[in-house]
N, C-alpha and C positions, 0 to 999 in steps of 0.2 A: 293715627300715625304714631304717637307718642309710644303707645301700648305696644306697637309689632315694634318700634325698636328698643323698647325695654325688655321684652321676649327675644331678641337676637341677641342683646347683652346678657341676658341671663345665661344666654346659651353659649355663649362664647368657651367662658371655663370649661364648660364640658367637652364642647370641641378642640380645644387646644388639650387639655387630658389627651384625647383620643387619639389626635393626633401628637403628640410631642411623646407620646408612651405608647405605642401601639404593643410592644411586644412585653408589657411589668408581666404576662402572667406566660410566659413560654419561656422553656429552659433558656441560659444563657447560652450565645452561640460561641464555637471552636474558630475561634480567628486565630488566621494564615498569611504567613508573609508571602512575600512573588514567590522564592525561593521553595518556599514547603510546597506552593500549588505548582512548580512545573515538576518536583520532585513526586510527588502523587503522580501528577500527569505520564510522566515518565514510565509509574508501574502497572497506572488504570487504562491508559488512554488505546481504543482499539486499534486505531490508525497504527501506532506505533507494535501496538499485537501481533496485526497481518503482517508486517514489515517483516518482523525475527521468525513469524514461523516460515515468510517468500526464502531468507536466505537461510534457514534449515533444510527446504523443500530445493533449492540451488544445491547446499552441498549436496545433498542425496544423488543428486543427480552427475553431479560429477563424479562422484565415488564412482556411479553405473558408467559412466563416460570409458573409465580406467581401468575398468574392468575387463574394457576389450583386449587390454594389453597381455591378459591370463590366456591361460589355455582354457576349453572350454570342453568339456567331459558331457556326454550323452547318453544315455540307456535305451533304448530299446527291443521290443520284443513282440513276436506278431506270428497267426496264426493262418495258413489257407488249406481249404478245404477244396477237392478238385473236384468237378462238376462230372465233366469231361475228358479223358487225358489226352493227349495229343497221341498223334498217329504220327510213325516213322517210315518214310517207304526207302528201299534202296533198289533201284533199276539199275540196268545197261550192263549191255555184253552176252544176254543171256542169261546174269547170273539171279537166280533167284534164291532171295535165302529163306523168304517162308516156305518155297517148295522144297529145299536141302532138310528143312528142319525135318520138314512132316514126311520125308522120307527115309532120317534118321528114327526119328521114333517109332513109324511103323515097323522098322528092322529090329525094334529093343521091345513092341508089343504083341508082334504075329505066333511067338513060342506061347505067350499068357491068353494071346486069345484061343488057340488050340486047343488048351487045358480046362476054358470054359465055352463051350460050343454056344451055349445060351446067350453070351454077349454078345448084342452086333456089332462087326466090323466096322469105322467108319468110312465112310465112302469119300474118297480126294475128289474135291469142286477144283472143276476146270477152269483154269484161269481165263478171267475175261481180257475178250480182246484188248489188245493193245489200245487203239482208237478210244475204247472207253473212259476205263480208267485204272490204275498200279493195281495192282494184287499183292498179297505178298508182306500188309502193310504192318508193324509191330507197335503196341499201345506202349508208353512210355510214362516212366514217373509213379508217383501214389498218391494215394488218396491223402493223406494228412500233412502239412508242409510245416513244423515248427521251424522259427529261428527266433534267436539271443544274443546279444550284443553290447560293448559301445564303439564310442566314436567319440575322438577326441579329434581340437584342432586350436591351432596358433597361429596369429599372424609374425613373420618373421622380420619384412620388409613393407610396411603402408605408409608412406607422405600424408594420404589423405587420412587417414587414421589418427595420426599423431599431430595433424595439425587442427583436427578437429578435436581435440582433448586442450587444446591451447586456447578455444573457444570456449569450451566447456569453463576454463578457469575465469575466466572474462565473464559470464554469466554469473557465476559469484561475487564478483568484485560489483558487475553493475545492481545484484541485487543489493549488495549492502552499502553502495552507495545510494539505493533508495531507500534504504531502511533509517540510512543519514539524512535523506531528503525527508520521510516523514516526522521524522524529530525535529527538524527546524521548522516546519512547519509548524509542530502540534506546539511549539516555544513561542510563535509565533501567534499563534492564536490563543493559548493562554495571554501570555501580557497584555493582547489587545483586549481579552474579556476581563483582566484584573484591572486593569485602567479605566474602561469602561465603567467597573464597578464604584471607584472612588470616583470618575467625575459625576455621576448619579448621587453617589451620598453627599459631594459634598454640596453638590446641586439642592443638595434635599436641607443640608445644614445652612443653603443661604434661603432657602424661602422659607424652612423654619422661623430663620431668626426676621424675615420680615413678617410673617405672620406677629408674632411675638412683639414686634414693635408696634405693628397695627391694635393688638388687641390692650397694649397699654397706653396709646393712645387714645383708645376709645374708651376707658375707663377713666381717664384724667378728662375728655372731655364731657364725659357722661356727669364726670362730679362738677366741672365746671356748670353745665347746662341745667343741673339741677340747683344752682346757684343764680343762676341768670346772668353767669359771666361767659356764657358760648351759647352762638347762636343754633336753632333747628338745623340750619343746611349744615352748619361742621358737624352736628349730631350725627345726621343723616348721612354726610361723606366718609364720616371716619366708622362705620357702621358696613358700608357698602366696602370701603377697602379690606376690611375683616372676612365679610363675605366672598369678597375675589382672591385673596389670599388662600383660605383653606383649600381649596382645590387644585392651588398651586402645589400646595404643599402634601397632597395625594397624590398628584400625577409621578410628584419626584420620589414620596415613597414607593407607590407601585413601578417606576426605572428603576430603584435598586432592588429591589426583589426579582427584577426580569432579568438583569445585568447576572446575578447571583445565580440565577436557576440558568443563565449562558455558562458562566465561570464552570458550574459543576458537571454542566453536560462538556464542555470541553476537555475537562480534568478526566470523566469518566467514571464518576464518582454518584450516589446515589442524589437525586434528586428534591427528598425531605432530608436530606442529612443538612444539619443546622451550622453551616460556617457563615463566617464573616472573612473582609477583607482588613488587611492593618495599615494603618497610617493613612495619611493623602495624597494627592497632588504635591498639594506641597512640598512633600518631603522631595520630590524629584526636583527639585527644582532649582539645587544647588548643581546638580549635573547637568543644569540647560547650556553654563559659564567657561568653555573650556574652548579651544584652538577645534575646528572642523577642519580638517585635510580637505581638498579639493578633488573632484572626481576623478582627475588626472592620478591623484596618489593613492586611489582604490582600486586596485586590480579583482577581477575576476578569478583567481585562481584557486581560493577555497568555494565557489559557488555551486550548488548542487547540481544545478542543470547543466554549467559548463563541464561539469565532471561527468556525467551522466553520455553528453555527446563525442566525449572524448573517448570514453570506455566503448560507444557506438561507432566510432569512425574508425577503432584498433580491432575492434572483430569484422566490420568491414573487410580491412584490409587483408585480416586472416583469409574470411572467405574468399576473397579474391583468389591469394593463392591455395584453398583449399582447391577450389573448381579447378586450376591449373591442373596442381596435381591429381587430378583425376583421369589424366593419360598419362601417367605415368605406373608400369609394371609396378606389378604386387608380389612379394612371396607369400608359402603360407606353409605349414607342417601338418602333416595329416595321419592318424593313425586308425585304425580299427583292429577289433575281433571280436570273431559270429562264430557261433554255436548253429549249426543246420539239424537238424531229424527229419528226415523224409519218412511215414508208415504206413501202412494199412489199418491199426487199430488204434488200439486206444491203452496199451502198458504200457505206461510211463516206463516202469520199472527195467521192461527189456530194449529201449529205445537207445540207438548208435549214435552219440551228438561228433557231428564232424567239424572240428575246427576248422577256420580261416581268420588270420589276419593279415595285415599289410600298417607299411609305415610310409611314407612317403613327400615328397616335395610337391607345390602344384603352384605355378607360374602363370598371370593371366597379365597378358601384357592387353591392354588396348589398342584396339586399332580402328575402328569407325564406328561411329553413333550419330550420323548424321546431322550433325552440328550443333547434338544436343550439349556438350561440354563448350565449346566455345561460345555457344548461346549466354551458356550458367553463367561465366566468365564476363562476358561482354554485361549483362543483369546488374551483375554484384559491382561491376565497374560503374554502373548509372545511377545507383544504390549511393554508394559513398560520394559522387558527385552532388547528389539530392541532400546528403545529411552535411554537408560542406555549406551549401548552399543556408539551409538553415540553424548550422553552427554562428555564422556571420549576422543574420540575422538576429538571431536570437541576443547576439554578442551586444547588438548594435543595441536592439529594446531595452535589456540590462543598465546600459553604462546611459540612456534617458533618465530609467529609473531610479539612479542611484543620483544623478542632477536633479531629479524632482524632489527627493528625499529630502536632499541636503538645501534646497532651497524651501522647503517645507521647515524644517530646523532653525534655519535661519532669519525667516520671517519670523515662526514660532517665539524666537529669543526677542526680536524688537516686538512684538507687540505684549511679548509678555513684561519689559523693558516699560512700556509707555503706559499698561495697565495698572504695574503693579506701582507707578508714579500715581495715578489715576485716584486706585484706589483710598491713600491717601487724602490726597485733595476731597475726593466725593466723601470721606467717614468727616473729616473736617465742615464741609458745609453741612451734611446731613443733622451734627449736633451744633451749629449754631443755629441751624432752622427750626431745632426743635427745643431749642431755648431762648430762640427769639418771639417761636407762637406759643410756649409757655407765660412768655410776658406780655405776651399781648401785641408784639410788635414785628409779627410777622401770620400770614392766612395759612389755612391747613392745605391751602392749594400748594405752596408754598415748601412746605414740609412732605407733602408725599412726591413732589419736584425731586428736591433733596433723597430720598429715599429711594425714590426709582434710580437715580442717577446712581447711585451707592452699589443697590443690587446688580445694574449693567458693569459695570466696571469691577467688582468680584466675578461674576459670571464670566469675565473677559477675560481674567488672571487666570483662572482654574480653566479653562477652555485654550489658552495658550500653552499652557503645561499638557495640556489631554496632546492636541495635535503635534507638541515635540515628540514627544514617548511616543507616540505613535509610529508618526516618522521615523524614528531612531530603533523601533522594533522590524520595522519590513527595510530599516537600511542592513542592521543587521542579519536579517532572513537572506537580504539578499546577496551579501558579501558571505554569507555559508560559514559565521561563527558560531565555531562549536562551543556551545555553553556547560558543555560537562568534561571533569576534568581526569584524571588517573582514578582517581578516588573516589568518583560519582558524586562530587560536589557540583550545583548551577555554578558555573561562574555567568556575572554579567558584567556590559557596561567594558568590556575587553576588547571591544574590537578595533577599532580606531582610536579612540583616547590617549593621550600622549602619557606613558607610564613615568 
């Protein structure tokens, strides 16, 4: 028994090395205040990426929205080729004009054919009965049909046009009020992973230091036991405390390396890139001290989402009267000119292009669609009834949250209040217990009593401060303070605090 704890004593130095110095041989890391990491955050973070390119990808769109207000210029040009041409017949009265024809020209051919005996005469086909069908019939048109063109056109008079360009602008507002929502967020979830990080380190800075008291303790009483002034079982306990400390004190290095590789995935930032967080707890903890306003004097009117439903119930109402006006008469201005060539071949060069244009007005008033417009109407009316319905709601869950907050806060400050009294008292017994079993006049049961009690009550300071900040980060998410200023500075800690 002696030998295996003479072997854990020897080995202690080397585990407290290992532990207390894990990083002597890695670059030193680039520590960052809140400030610099939501300022990163700000440039890396993707969240906030998709946000500026949604309202690049809004304006675009309303550029196109506005576009309808232009005139709008066409080109075309098209080819047909005739299969078949159509047939012309002209009856009644008697009159026939293929038989007029073909008796004109026998009267201009009978002298030519004379002069050549050898041609045969054509012979007149007798027209078919009536009952059948026309005779007489004339092929029409040509074989090649080019035409060429534009066509322009303007709206002069649209309600629904123009009020639908008023939506359009509303789409840009509500995307960059998202693009506000993802910045409070991504501020929001930084400070909770930069918090995170220091209650982890400093977590890690208090089972350090009871490791550290464990291990000189067990050296005082290793020289003690080697004297025969401490007995085997103090040997044996303060040996066994060494052992249940080191793992403590890994579990809390391995949180701040997790907390850290959170921070850097929230930032956007590469994930071996070597930072550190600055300061502690602590440090926040003069701003626990200050007048909290009451729920009553936090209004909702910078909050993202009530902004979000309010930019939703104002296109609503657009639509509404969009669909109205969609029985209401429309003007519009219309112009064209066409180039026609009708031919039989194929020379471009001797081809007759015939002009046509027109200008004109063109008025389409409404008048039935079978209830499809009062339907659209009655829709959009049920639409904004619904986002009404969970404006109120939503209204209502908000102003819980911002009571849970503040009573999160507030607790936060008394127990940080009755801890940090605490902690006092417990460093106080913890060094009389340990110079009372220095003298002999107190057990090592005694002195790790003391120590435990010491370490609860630090863990209980720094764990009151974690859940203020916390609190006071999603109070601020959710009162929609904007943390950046003219100048692209973080402001913090602005929101409610009495200036």
């Amino acid at each position: 028994m002696i030998e295996i704890l003479t072997c854990m004593l020897a080995l202690a130095p080397q585990a407290q090395e290992a532990v207390l110095a894990p990083q002597d041989s890695v670059e030193a890391p680039t520590v960052i205040t809140l400030e610099e990491a939501l300022q990163i955050a700000l440039s890396e973070n993707a969240s906030v990426k998709v946000a500026d390119k949604e309202i690049e990808r809004t304006g675009y769109a309303r550029k196109g929205a506005y576009a309808a207000l232009y005139p709008t210029l066409d080109g075309n040009a098209s080819y047909q080729r005739t299969i078949k041409k159509q047939v012309m017949y002209m009856d009644g009265g008697g009159f026939d004009i293929g038989g007029m024809i073909g008796e004109t020209l026998m009267t201009y051919l009978t002298p030519l054919y004379a002069q050549h005996p050898n041609v045969p005469i054509p012979t007149p086909v007798d027209p078919e009965p009536e009952d059948d069908k026309p005779s007489g019939g004339i092929s029409v048109g040509r074989w090649n049909t080019w035409t060429a063109g534009i066509n322009a056109s303007m709206p002069l008079v649209n309600a629904q046009l123009w009020k639908s360009l008023e939506i359009s602008d509303q789409d840009v507002e509500l995307a960059i009020e998202k693009a506000r929502s993802s910045r409070l967020d991504m501020v929001n979830q930084v400070k909770q992973a930069y918090f995170a990080c220091l209650l982890s380190r400093d977590a890690f800075e208090v089972y350090k230091k009871v490791y550290e008291n464990a291990v000189a303790n067990l050296e005082q009483i290793q020289r003690k036991y080697n004297v025969q002034k401490a007995s085997e079982l103090d040997l044996t306990r303060a040996t066994t405390t060494v052992a249940n400390a080191i793992p403590n004190v890994y579990e809390a290095e391995n949180a701040v390396i997790l907390t850290l590789w959170q921070l850097k995935a929230v930032m956007g930032v590469d994930l071996d890139q070597n930072i550190d967080v600055a300061g502690s707890l602590s440090d926040y903890a003069a701003h626990m001290f200050y007048d909290i306003r009451s729920s009553e004097e936090l209004d909702l009117a910078d909050n993202t989402t009530m902004r979000q439903l309010a930019i939703q119930a104002e296109q609503l109402a657009n639509t509404i009267k969009l669909q109205k006006y969609a029985s209401l008469p429309s003007l519009s201005l219309g112009f064209a000119y066409n180039l026609n060539a009708m031919t039989n071949d194929f020379k471009f060069s001797e081809y007759q292009w015939s002009p046509y244009s027109y200008v004109g007005l063109s008025l389409n008033i409404p008048i039935f669609a079978g209830g499809k417009r009062a339907n659209a109407v009655k829709q959009a009316t049920v639409q904004a009834s619904e986002l009404e319905i969970q404006r109120a709601n939503t209204e209502r869950q908000l102003k819980i949250a911002i009571r849970q907050y503040l009573n999160t806060m507030e607790s936060s400050m008394k127990s940080y209040s009755a801890a940090e009294s605490a902690v006092g008292t417990a460093q106080k017994a913890f060094d009389i217990a340990q110079k009372s079993y220095n003298v002999g006049r107190s057990t090592l049961t005694d002195l790790n009593d003391a120590q435990l009690a010491l370490v609860q009550t630090q863990l209980s300071v720094t764990q009151a401060i974690y859940n203020f900040v916390i609190a006071k980060a999603n109070l601020e998410s959710t009162l929609g303070a904007d943390f950046i200023d003219e100048a692209g500075n973080v402001q913090l800690n602005k929101t409610y605090r009495n200036e």
